[in-house]
C-alpha positions in Angstrom: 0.0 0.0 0.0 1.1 3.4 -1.2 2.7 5.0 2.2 2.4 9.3 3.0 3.1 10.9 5.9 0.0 11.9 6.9 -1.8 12.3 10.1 -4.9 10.1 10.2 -7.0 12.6 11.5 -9.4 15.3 10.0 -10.3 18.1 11.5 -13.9 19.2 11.8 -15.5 20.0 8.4 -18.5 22.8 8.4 -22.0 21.9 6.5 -24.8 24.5 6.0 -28.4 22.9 6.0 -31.1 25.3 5.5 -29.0 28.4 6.4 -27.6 26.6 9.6 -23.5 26.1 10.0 -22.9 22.5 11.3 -19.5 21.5 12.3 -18.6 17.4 12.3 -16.3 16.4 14.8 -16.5 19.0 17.3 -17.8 17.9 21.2 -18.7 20.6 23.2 -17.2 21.3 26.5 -18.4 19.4 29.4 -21.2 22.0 30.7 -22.1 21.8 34.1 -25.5 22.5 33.7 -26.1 18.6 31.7 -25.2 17.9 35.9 -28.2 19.1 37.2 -30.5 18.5 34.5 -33.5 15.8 35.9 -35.0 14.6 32.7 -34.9 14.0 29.1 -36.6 16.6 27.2 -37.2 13.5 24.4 -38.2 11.4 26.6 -39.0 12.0 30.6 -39.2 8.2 31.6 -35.9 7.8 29.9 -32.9 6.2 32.5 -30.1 7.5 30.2 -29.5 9.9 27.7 -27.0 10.1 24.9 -25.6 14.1 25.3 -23.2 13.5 22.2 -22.3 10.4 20.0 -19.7 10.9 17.3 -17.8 7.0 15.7 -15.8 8.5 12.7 -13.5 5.7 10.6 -10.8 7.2 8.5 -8.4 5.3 6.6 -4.5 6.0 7.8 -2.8 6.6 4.7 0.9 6.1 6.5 0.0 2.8 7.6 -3.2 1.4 5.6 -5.0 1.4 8.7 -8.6 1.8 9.3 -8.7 4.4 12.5 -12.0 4.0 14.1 -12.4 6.8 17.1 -15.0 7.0 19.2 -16.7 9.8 21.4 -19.7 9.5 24.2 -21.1 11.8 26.9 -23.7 10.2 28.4 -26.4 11.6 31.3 -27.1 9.2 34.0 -31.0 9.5 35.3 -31.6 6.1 36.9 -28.7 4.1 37.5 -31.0 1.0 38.4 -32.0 1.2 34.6 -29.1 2.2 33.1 -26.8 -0.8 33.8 -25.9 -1.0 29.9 -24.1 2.5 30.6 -22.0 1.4 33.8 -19.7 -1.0 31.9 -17.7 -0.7 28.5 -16.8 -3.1 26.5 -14.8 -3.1 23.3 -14.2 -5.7 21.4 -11.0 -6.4 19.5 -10.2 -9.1 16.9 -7.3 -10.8 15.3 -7.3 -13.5 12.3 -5.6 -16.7 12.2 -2.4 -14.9 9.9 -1.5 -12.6 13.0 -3.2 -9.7 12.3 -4.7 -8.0 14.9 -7.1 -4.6 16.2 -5.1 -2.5 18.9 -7.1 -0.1 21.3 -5.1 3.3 21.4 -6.2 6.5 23.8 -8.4 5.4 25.8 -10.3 8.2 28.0 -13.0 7.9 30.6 -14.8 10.2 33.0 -17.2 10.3 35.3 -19.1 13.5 36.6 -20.7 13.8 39.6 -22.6 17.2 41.2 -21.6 17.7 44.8 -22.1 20.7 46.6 -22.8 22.9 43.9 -19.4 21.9 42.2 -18.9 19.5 39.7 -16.1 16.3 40.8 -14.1 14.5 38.0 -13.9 11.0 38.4 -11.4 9.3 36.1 -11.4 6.0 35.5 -8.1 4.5 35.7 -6.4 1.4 34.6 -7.3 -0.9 37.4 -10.5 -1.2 36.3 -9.5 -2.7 32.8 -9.1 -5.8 32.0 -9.6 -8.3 28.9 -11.4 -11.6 28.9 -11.1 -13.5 25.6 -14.3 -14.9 24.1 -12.7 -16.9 21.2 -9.7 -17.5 19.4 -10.1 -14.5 17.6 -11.7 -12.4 19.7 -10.7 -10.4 23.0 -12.9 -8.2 24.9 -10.9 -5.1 26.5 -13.9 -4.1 29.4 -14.0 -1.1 32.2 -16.4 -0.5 34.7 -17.4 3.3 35.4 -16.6 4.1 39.3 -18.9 6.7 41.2 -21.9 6.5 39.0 -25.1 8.2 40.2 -28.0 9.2 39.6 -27.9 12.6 37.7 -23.9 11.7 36.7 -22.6 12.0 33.2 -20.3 9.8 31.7 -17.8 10.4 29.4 -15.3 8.4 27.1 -13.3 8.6 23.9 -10.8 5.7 22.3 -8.8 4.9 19.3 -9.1 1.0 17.8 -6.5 0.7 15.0 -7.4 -2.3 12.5 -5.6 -3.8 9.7 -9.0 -5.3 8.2 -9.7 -1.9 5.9 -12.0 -4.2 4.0 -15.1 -4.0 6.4 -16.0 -0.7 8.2 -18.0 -2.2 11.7 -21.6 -1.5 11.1 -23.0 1.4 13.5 -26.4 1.5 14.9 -28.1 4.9 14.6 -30.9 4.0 16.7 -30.6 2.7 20.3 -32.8 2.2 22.9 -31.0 5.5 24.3 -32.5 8.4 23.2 -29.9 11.2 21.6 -29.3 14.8 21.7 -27.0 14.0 18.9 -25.4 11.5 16.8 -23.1 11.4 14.1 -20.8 8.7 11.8 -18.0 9.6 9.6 -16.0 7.5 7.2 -13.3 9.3 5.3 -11.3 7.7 2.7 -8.7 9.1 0.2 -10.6 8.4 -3.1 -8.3 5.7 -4.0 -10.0 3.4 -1.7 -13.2 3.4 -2.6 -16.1 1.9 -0.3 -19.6 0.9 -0.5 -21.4 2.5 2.0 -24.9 0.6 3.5 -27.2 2.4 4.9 -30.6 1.1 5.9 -33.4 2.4 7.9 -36.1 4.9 8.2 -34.4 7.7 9.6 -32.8 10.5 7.3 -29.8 12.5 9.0 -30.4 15.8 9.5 -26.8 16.7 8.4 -25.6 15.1 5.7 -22.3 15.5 3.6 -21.2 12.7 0.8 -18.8 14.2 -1.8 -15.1 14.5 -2.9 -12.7 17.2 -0.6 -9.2 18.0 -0.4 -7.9 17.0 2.8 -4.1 16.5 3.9 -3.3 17.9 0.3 -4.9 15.0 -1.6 -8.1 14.1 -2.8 -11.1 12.1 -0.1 -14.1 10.9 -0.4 -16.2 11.8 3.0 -19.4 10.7 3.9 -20.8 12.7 7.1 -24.4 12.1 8.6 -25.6 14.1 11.7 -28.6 13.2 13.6 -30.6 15.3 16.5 -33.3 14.8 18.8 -33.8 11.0 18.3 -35.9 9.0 20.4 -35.1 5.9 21.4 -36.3 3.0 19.8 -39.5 1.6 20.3 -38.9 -2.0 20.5 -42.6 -4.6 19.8 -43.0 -7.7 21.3 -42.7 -11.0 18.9 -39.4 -9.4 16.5 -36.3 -11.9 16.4 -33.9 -9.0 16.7 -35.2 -5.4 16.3 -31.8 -4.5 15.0 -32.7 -5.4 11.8 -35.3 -2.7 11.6 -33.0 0.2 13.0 -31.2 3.0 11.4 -27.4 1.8 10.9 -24.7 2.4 8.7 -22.2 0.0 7.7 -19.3 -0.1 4.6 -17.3 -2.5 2.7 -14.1 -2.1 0.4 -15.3 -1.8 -3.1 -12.0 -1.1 -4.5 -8.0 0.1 -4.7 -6.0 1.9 -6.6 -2.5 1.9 -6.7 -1.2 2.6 -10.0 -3.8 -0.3 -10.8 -7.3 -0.7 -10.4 -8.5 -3.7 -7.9 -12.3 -4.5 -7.1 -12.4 -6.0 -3.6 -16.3 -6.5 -4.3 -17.1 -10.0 -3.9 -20.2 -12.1 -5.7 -21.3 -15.5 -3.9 -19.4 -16.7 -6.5 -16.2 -15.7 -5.3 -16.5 -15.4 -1.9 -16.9 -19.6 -2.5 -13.8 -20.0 -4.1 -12.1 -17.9 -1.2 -13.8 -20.9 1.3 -12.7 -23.6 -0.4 -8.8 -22.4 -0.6 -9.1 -21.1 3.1 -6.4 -23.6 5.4 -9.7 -23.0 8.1 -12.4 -24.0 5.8 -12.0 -25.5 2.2 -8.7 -27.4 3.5 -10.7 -28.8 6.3 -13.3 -30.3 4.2 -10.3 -32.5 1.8 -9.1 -34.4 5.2 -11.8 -37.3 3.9 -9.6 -39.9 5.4 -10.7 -38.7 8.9 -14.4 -39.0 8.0 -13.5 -42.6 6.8 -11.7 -43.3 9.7 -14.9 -42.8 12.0 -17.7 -44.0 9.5 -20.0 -45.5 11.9 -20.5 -49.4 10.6 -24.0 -49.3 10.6 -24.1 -46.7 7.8 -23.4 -49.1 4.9 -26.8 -51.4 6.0 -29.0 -48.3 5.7 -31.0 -47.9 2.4 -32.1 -44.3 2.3 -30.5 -41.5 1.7 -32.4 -39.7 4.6 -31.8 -43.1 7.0 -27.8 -42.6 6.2 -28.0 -38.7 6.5 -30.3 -39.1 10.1 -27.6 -41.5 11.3 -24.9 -39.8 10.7 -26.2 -36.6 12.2 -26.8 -38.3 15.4 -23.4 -39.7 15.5 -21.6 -36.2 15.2 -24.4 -34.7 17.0 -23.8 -37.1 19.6 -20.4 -37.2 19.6 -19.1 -34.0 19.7 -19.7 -30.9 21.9 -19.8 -27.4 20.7 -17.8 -24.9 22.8 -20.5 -22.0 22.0 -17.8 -20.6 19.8 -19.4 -19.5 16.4 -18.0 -18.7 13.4 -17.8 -20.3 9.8 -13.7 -21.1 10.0 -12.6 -23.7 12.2 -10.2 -22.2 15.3 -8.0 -26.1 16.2 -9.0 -28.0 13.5 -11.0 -30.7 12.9 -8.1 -33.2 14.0 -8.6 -31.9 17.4 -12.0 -31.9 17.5 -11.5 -35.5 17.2 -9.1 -35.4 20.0 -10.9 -33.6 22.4 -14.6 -34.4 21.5 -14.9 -31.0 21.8 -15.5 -27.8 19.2 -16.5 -24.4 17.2 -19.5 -24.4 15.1 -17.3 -25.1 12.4 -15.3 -27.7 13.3 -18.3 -29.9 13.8 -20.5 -29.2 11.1 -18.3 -29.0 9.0 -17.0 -32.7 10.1 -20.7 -33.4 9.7 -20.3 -32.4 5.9 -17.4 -34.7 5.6 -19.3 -37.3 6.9 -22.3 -36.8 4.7 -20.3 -36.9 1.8 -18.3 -39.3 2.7 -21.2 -41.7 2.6 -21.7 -41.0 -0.9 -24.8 -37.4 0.2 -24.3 -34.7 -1.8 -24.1 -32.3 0.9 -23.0 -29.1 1.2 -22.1 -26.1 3.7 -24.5 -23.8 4.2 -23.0 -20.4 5.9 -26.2 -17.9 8.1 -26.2 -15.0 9.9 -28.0 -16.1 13.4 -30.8 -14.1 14.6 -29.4 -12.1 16.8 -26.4 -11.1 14.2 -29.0 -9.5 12.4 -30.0 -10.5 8.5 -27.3 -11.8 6.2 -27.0 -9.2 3.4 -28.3 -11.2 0.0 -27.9 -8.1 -1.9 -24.3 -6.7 -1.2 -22.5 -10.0 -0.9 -19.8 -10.0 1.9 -18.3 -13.0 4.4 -18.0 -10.8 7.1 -22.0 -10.8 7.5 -21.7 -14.5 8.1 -21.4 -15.8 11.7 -22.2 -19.8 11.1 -22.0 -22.6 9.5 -24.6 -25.4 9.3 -25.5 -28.5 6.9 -27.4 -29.2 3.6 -28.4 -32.1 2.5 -29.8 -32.0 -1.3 -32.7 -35.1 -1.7 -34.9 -35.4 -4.8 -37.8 -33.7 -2.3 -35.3 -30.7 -1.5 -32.7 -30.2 0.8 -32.8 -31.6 4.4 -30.6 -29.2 7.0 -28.9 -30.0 9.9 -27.2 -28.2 12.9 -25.4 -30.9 15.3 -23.9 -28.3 17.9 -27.1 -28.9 19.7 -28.3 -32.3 21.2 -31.8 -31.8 21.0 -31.5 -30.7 17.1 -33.0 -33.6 14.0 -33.6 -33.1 10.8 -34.9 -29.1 9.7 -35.2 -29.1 13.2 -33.1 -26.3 14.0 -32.1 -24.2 16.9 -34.3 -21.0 16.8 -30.7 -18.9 16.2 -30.5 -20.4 13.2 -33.9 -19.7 11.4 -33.0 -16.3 10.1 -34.7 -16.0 6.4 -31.5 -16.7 4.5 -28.8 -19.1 4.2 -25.7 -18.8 1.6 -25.4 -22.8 0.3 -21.9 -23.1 -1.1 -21.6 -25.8 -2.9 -18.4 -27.4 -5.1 -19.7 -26.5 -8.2 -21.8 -23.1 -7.6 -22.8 -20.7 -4.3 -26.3 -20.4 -3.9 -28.8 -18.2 -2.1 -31.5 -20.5 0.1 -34.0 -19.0 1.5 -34.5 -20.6 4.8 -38.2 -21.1 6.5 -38.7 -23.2 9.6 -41.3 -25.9 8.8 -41.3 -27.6 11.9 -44.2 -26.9 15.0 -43.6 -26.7 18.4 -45.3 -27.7 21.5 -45.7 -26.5 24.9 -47.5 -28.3 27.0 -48.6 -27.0 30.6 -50.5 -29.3 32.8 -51.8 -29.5 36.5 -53.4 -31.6 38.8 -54.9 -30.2 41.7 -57.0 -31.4 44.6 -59.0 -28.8 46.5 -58.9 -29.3 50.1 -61.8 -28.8 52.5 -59.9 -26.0 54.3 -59.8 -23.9 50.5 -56.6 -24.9 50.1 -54.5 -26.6 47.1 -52.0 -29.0 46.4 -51.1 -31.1 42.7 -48.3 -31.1 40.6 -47.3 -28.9 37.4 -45.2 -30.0 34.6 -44.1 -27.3 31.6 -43.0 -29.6 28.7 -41.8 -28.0 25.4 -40.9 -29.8 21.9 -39.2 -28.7 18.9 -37.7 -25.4 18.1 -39.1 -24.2 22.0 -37.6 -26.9 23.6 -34.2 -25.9 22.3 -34.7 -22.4 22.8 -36.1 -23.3 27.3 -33.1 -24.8 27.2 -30.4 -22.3 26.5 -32.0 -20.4 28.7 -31.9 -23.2 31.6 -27.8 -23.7 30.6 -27.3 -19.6 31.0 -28.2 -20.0 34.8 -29.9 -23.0 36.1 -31.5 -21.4 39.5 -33.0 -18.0 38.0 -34.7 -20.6 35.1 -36.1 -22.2 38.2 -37.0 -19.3 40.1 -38.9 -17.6 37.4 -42.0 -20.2 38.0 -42.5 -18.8 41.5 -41.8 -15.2 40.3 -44.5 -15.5 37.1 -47.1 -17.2 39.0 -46.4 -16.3 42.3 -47.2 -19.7 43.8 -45.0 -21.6 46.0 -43.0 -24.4 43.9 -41.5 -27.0 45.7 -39.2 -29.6 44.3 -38.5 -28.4 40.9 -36.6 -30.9 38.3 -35.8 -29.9 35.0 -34.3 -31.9 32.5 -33.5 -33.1 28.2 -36.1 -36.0 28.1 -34.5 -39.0 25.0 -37.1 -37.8 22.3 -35.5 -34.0 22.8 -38.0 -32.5 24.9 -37.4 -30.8 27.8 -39.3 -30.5 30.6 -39.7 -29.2 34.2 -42.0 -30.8 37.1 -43.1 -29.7 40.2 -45.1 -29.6 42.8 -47.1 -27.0 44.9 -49.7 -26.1 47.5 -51.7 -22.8 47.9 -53.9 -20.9 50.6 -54.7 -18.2 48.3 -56.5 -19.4 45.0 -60.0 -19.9 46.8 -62.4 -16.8 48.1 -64.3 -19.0 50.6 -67.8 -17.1 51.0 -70.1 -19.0 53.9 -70.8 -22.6 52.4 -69.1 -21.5 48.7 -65.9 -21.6 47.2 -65.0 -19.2 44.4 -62.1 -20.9 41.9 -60.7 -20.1 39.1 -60.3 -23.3 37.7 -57.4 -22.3 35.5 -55.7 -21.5 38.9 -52.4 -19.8 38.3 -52.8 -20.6 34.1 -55.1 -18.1 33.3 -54.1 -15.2 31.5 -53.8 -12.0 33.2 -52.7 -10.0 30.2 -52.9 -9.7 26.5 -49.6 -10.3 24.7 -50.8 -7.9 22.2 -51.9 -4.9 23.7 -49.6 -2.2 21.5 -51.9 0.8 21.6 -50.0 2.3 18.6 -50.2 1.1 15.2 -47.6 -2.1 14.7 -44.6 -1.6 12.4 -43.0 -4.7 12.0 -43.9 -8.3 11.3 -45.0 -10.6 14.1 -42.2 -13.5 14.4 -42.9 -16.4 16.7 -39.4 -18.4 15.8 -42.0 -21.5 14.7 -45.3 -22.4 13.9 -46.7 -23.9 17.7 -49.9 -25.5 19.8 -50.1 -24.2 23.9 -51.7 -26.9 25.6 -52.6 -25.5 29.3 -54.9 -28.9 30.6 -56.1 -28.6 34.3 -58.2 -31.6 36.4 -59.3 -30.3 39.7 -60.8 -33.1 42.4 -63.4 -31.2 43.8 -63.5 -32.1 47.7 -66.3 -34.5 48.9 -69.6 -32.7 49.5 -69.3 -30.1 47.3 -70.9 -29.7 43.6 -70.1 -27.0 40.6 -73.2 -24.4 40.7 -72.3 -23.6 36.9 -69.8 -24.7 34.6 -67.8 -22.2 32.7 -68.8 -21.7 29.5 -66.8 -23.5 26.1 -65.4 -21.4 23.4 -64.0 -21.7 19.9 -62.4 -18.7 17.9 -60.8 -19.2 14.5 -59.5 -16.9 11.9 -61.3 -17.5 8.2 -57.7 -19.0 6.8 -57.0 -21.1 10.0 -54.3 -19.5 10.7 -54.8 -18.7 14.3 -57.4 -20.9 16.3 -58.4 -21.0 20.4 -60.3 -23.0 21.8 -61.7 -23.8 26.0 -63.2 -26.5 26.8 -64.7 -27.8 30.3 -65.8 -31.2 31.0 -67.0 -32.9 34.5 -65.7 -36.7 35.0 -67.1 -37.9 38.3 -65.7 -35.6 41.2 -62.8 -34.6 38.1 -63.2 -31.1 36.4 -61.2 -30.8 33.5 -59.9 -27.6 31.5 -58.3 -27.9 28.3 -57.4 -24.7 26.7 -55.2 -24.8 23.3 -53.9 -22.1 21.3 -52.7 -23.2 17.7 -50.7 -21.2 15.4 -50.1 -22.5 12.1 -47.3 -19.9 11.1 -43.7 -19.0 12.6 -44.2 -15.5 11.0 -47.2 -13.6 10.0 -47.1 -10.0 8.5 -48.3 -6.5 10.1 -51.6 -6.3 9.5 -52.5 -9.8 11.3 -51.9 -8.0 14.4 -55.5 -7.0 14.9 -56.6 -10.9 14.8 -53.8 -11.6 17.2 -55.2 -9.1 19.3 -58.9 -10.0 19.1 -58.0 -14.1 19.9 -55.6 -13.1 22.9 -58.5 -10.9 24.4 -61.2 -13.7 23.5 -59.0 -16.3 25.6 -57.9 -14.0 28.7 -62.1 -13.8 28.7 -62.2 -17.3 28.6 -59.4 -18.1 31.3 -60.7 -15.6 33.5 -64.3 -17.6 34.3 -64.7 -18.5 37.6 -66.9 -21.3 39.3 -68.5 -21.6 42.1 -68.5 -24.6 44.5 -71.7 -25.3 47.0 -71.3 -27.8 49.8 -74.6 -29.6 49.9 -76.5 -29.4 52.8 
């Protein structure tokens, strides 16, 4: 790369909008007054507020550099709520050829008001350190000392990378609402980018031309951004990042002395894979998939049988260390050492495997849902975060994901299921668009005996199958005693002897047992129930007064089963049983039903929810709406139990 002595940093640049003079780059003083001020004027419920934002990347034409800086002020209005503010975190990455981010200049402050005065707090280094998440990855993270409510904080640092090909996509919209906010990306014009920028929000400043800076020519993009809200997140997205304001770039091309297009097709990016030492090098080692063939491949007689089998061996077999990623980090070798693995490493084995058996399979590189969308239209690898399975059949492909246990065939974890899927095959690369096929099942069920006292004692299990059951249990790995303890916190019953476990078919499921005082009115000779007990629904799911935006996502199409039999204590009958409903939407996509029945001294509930969809558009949200206030009307009967004279 073509080498000046340059300094890598611009100074501020002036804009006119509308008459106004804007200058880029240029924080104002602290002021003491953003010390005493009580709320946001955008928003008055707000815990935090950004006071000034600026990330500018600029390319470091002595080095080849990209220089990202970054600048925050932040007020502090509820510390409780703010915890996202008390700690930094900046991540910094390396690749497997030694090239590696370096985190230069790092300043951090904290203001306090005390006395009438304002008190600097500066954060020093003992409250730095690094924790390494991956092979390639290392976290540098500092906690904020002296935070109140009604501080500001304040920080500015330097990361120098060698990867100029991908500028780190910047969210414009945060939950935070923003006095300002502004993104830079300079660039001397021969290094060209394509800048991406999606969302709904237009910059109130804005600046993309050609300037003379440092004596030679740049291109500059500069967007400004005042008064923004913070985003209003809706129940039922994946990952609302996808619908935010955010900018992001990618190297389009160099020119030194000779033009080079670093724009990549599917195409190309394919033949990259199949070369890389971490990827395409991987999948030639065929003698290790011989080597561990299970035996009772060769006896199978479908293709599906041999694929399903082989699945469960790898699936089985091997244990993903929650490392993602589409390149392996040890190798496959050492996976087999070990037992233990990246993503890669063991899908990409199950590949191997699948091919080795004579499957044309192929890998089949995501974006997981909470990475955001893999861009179809811009083709990059660095949008990529995984690497799962595909197994072409004359019906279609069949896809697979062994770095979970309770995983089968297009039964995916819900991280995966994220619209699109890049297949990248020998011969060609291949968009797929990816759509979760399978249902899921959760089934809640009680038995309860009323006592004559008005108390009540049974048992609850919460089982869940398929994409859900996957999805319950990452939760339960994260931290086993707060997945426990949310049962007595969401139902506020007392929950005794609580066992949750993986059942062989995949499932999982939690039992338990309980006993209340407090579910019966007891009125002279009558007991008031609900018989839904602590199942009912107290609130409606979709209760968004303002007109939805986005689609509904529910991960996969899915039945609620809630079944409840009550043994009514001797002596007593039902005045009146609730009454039975049915709701369904005209195309069946969304059906309730409740049903009561009386066996002997048994009353039995069964209330099911069915949705036939894992996504639905905007405008179903009305009939969402409709059917979860129909069933909380339902759920909410009561009965009344007379002891006979």
């Amino acid at each position: 790369m073509r080498k000046l002595i340059l300094t890598a940093v611009c100074t501020g640049i002036l804009v006119c909008v509308n008459g106004q003079k804007h200058e880029f780059l240029n924080p104002p003083k602290f002021d003491n007054a953003d010390l005493s001020k009580e709320r946001s004027a955008l928003d008055e419920n707000a815990p935090a507020e950004i006071l000034y934002k600026s990330v500018h990347f600029g390319v470091d034409t002595s080095t080849g550099d990209l220089r990202k800086q970054v600048f925050y002020r932040v007020k502090i209005y509820d510390k409780d709520k703010a915890e996202d503010w008390l700690n930094l975190e900046i991540p910094l990455y390396k690749n497997s050829h030694g090239d590696e981010e370096g985190l230069n200049k790092m300043k951090a402050f904290v203001y306090n008001l005390e006395n009438g005065s304002a008190i600097t707090t500066k954060v020093d280094k003992s409250s730095k350190y690094k924790s390494k998440e991956s092979k390639y990855t290392t976290i540098t993270k500092f906690a904020f000392p002296n935070v109140k409510n009604g501080s500001v904080i304040e920080y500015q640092y330097e990361v120098l990378s060698p990867f100029l090909y991908s500028v780190p996509q910047i969210v414009i919209e945060s939950d935070t609402p923003s006095l300002y906010t502004e993104y830079i990306l300079d660039a001397p014009t021969y290094i060209s980018y394509n800048v991406n920028y999606t969302g709904s929000l237009a910059p109130k400043y804005r600046m993309v031309e050609e300037k003379t800076m440092f004596g030679m020519p740049f291109k500059t993009y500069r967007f400004g951004y005042e008064n923004l809200k913070g985003f209003k997140t809706e129940k039922f997205v994946k990952n609302d990042r996808n619908y935010r304001t955010k900018v992001s770039a990618e190297l389009h091309s160099t020119n030194f002395g000779q033009l080079k297009m670093h724009s990549s097709s599917w195409e190309e990016i394919k033949e990259k894979l199949y070369k890389d030492e971490d990827f395409g090098v991987e999948l030639k080692k065929t003698k290790l998939a011989k080597e561990n063939m299970p035996a009772s491949v060769s006896d199978l007689k479908s293709d599906t049988e041999k694929a399903d089998a082989i699945f469960n061996y790898v699936k089985n077999t091997f244990t993903w260390n929650k490392d993602r990623g589409i390149y392996t980090e040890n190798g496959i070798k050492k996976l087999l050492e070990t037992k233990t693995g990246n993503a890669a490493e063991i899908n990409l084995f199950l590949v191997m495997m699948l091919r080795e058996a004579g499957l044309k399979a192929e890998p089949l590189i995501i974006s997981t849902v909470d990475n955001g969308v893999i861009n179809v239209v811009s083709p990059s690898i660095v949008g990529a975060n995984f690497v799962i399975a595909a197994v072409k059949l004359k019906e279609g492909f069949n896809l697979y994901d062994a770095t979970s246990k309770q995983s089968s065939r297009d039964n995916l974890p819900p991280r995966d299921w994220n619209q699109y899927g890049i297949l990248i095959a020998k011969d060609k690369a291949v968009m797929m668009q990816m759509g979760n096929t399978t249902s899921s099942f959760n089934y809640l069920t009680t038995e309860a005996k009323i006592n004559e006292d008005g108390s009540i004692s049974g048992t609850y299990s919460d089982k869940d199958t398929g994409s859900y059951a996957m999805f319950v249990k990452e939760s339960y790995d994260e931290n086993a005693e707060k997945y426990k303890k949310q049962y007595k916190e969401n139902y506020s019953i007392d929950f005794t002897g609580i066992d949750s476990k993986i059942l062989e078919n995949g499932d999982f499921e939690s039992t338990m047992q309980f006993s209340s005082d407090n579910l019966i009115d007891k009125v002279g000779k009558k007991m008031i129930i609900n018989p839904m007990l602590f199942l009912s629904r107290n609130t409606n799911d979709f209760d968004q007064a303002d007109e939805r935006k986005y689609p509904i996502d529910f991960i996969s199409a899915f039945t609620k089963v809630k079944k409840v039999t009550l043994e009514i204590p001797e002596g007593y009958i039902i005045e009146a049983m609730p009454k039975s409903k049915k709701i369904v939407t005209q195309d069946k996509e969304i059906e309730y039903s409740y049903v009561t029945e009386q066996k002997g001294n048994k009353l039995e509930i069964l209330s099911t929810m069915k949705i036939a969809s894992p996504d639905y558009p905007k405008e179903y949200y009305p009939a969402f709406k409709q059917i979860w206030e129909t069933a909380s009307k339902s759920e909410n009967q009561v009965i009344s139990l007379i002891k006979k004279s």
